[in-house]
N, C-alpha and C positions, 0 to 999 in steps of 0.2 A: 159602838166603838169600832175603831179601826184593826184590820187586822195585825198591824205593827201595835199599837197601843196595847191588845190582848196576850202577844208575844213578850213585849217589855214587863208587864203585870206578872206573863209565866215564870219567867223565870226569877221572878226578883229585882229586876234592875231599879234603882234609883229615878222617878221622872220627876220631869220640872215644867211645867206650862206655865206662861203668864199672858192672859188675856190682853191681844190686841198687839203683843209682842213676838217677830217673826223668830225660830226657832234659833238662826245662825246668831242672832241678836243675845239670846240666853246664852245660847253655849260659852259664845264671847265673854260673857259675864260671869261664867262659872269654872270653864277652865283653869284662870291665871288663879283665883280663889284656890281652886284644890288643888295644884300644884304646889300651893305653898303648904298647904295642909300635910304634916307626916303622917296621920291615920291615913294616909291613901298613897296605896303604892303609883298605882299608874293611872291616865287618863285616856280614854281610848274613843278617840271620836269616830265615828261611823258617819259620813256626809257624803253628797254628790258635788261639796262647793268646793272647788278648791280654796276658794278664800281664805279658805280655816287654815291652810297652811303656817298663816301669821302666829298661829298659837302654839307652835310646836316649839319644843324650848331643846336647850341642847344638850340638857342632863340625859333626854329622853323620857323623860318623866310623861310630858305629852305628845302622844300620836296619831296620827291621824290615818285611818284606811275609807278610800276611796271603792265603792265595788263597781264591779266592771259594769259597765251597759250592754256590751253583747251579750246574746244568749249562750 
């Protein structure tokens, strides 16, 4: 297992894999879903795409943090 995948397990988070299907692909699939969801306050995507920007809505309900590439 990946050191990311081990860290997501630690603390509890929620994951989603579906075979053969690229990550940003899921996400896409899951965000607008739990945004409509009230058992979930917020959506918090962690990504290096900015792609994902399309998913952010303007309640704020979904956000997106970008982390830096410099050291």
């Amino acid at each position: 297992m990946s050191a990311i995948v081990d860290g997501v397990e630690a603390f509890g988070f929620p994951m989603y894999q579906v075979p053969d299907v690229e990550a940003d692909d899921v996400i896409g699939s899951i965000a607008p879903r739990a945004k409509q969801d009230p058992a979930i306050g917020q959506v918090l995507i962690l990504t290096g795409d900015q792609d994902a920007f399309q998913l952010v809505d303007e309640a704020g309900k979904v956000q997106i943090l970008i982390p830096s590439r410099k050291p």
